[in-house]
C-alpha positions, 0 to 999 in steps of 0.5 A: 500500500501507498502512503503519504499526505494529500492536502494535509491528511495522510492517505494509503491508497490500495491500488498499484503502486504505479498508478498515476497519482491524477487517477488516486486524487481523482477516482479514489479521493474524489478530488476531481479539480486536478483535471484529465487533459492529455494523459502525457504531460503537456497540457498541465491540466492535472498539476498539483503541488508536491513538496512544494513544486509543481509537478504533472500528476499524470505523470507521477505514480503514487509510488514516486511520491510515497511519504511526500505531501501533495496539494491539491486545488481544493486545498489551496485555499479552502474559500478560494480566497487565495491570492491568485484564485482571487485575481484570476477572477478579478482579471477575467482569466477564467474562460471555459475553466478546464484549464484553471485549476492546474493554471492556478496551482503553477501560478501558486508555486511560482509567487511562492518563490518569486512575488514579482515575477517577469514576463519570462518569468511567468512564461518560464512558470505557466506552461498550461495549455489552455484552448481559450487562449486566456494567456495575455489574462493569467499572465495580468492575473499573475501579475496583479496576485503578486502585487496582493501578496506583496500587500501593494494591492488588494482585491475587492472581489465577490465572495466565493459561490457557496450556496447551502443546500437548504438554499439552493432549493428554495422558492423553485415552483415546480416544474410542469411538464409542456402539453 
C-alpha cells in the first residue's frame, strides 16, 4: 500500500503502486479539480503541488511520491480566497475553466518563490495549455496576485459561490411538464 499526505491528511491508497497519482486524487479521493487533459504531460491540466513544486500528476505514480505531501486545488485555499484564485477572477482569466485549476496551482508555486515575477518569468512558470487562449489574462492575473501578496494591492472581489443546500432549493415552483 501507498502512503503519504494529500492536502494535509495522510492517505494509503490500495491500488498499484504505479498508478498515476491524477487517477488516486481523482477516482479514489474524489478530488476531481486536478483535471484529465492529455494523459502525457503537456497540457498541465492535472498539476498539483508536491513538496512544494509543481509537478504533472499524470505523470507521477503514487509510488514516486510515497511519504511526500501533495496539494491539491481544493486545498489551496479552502474559500478560494487565495491570492491568485482571487485575481484570476478579478482579471477575467477564467474562460471555459478546464484549464484553471492546474493554471492556478503553477501560478501558486511560482509567487511562492518569486512575488514579482517577469514576463519570462511567468512564461518560464505557466506552461498550461489552455484552448481559450486566456494567456495575455493569467499572465495580468499573475501579475496583479503578486502585487496582493506583496500587500501593494488588494482585491475587492465577490465572495466565493457557496450556496447551502437548504438554499439552493428554495422558492423553485415546480416544474410542469409542456402539453
Amino acid at each position: 500500500m501507498t502512503k503519504f499526505t494529500v492536502n494535509d491528511r495522510p492517505v494509503q491508497y490500495r491500488l498499484d503502486p504505479q498508478t498515476p497519482l491524477l487517477w488516486a486524487l481523482r477516482d479514489a479521493s474524489n478530488l476531481t479539480g486536478t483535471k484529465y487533459g492529455c494523459g502525457n504531460g503537456d497540457c498541465g491540466a492535472c498539476m498539483v503541488v508536491v513538496d512544494g513544486e509543481a509537478i504533472r500528476s499524470c505523470l507521477v505514480s503514487i509510488a514516486e511520491v510515497e511519504g511526500r505531501y501533495v496539494t491539491t486545488i481544493e486545498a489551496l485555499s479552502r474559500d478560494r480566497s487565495h491570492p491568485v484564485q482571487q485575481a484570476f477572477v478579478a482579471e477575467q482569466a477564467v474562460q471555459c475553466g478546464f484549464c484553471t485549476p492546474g493554471m492556478i496551482i503553477a501560478a501558486s508555486v511560482l509567487l511562492r518563490k518569486n512575488s514579482d515575477p517577469s514576463d519570462a518569468e511567468i512564461d518560464a512558470a505557466i506552461r498550461n495549455l489552455c484552448r481559450c487562449g486566456t494567456y495575455p489574462r493569467v499572465r495580468a492575473a499573475i501579475k496583479r496576485a503578486g502585487r496582493v501578496m506583496r500587500r501593494q494591492e488588494t482585491i475587492a472581489a465577490a465572495p466565493p459561490p457557496g450556496i447551502s443546500p437548504e438554499d439552493a432549493a428554495k422558492d423553485v415552483p415546480a416544474l410542469t411538464p409542456p402539453d
